[in-house]
Every structure is written in C-alpha cells, then in structure tokens.
N, C-alpha and C positions, 0 to 999 in steps of 0.2 A: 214892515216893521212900524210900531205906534212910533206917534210923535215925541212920548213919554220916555220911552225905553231909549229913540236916541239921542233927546235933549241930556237921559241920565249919561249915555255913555259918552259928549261928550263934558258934559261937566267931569267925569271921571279921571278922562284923557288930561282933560287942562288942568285938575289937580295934583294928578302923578307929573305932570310937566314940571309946575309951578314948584314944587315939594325939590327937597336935598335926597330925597330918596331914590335909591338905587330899584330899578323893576324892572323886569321879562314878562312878556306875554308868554306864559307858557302853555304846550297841548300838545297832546299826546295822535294825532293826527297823522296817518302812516299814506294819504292819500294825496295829498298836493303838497309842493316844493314851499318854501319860503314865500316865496315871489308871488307864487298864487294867493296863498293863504294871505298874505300882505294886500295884492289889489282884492281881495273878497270883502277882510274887515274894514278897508277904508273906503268900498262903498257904502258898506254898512253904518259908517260914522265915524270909525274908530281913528283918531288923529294923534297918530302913531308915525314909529323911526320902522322902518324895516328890519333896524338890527336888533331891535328891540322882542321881537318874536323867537321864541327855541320852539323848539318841535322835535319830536323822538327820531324824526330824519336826521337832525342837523348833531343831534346825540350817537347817533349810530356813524354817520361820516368821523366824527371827532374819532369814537370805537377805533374805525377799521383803519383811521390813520394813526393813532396813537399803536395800535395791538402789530400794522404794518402788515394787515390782511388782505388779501383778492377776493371780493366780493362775486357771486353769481348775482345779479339783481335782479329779481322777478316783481317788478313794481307799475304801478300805476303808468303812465306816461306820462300823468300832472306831476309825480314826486320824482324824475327823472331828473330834473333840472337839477338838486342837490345833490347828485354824485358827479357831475361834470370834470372833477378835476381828482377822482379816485380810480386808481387802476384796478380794473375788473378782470373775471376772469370767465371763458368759456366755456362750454362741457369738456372740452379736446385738450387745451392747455392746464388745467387743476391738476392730470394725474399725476404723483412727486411730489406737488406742493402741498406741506401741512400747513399753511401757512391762510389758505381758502376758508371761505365760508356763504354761504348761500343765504340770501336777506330776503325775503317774501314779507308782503303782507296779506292780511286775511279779509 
C-alpha cells in the first residue's frame, strides 16, 4: 500500500473518531469473520473499534437468531468464527424442522 492512500486512511479514522458521528464499516464480505476482517484492516492502517465493522455474516447471524432458524453452514473456515454461538443444524437432524435453512457462500 502507498504511503499516500495510508496517511489518507488514517486521517479518515481520526476524523470519524474526532466527529459526534455515528459510523459502521460496513461490507458485504461472505469470506472471513469479524475478527479476521478486523486484524486485516488494521494492518492495513485502519484505526478502528472492532464493533465498528457489520458485515453480511453478522446480518445473516442477527437473521437466523431473530427468524429463530437452524442453519446448515457451508462456509469458509475464516467466516466460521461468527456463528459460534447459533445452533446449527445437520443433514440428519433438519428432517421435521421447518424452521432450517442452509447458508452458503459463492
């Protein structure tokens, strides 16, 4: 990365800091957790909260705990980490339950 691009990104950081403003990093990123994407950008420069990050994982967890669904997970192993505390379900245990749904990404 230039020196330019991360001198800009952290004047950015410490102006979103400095500000009354409410901000999400947000990305639509179906490939690593939280936690990853977090230590990537802040090698990258980005001087950032970790809870400061959404991502379409941490949208779909919200999903299948609000909707109160059993996920199949066919996912990355990096995006893994953000289902840790949602009950999943297996090919064996689904049959009966409409309540399943199977989450892949592409």
């Amino acid at each position: 990365m230039s020196q330019d691009i991360a001198a800009n990104i952290s004047i950015v950081c410490f102006r979103l800091k400095s500000s009354n403003l409410k901000y999400l990093f947000v990305t639509n990123t179906t490939k690593e957790s939280q936690n990853v994407l977090y230590s990537r950008l802040t090698k990258l420069g980005f001087d950032i909260e970790k809870e400061k990050i959404f991502t379409s994982l941490l949208a779909a967890v919200d999903f299948i705990k609000r909707e109160q669904v059993r996920p199949h997970l066919m996912l990355e192993d990096a995006a893994l980490e953000d289902f840790q505390d949602v009950l999943t379900t297996t090919s064996n245990d689904s049959k009966g339950n409409d309540r399943s749904a199977l989450l892949s990404t592409c």
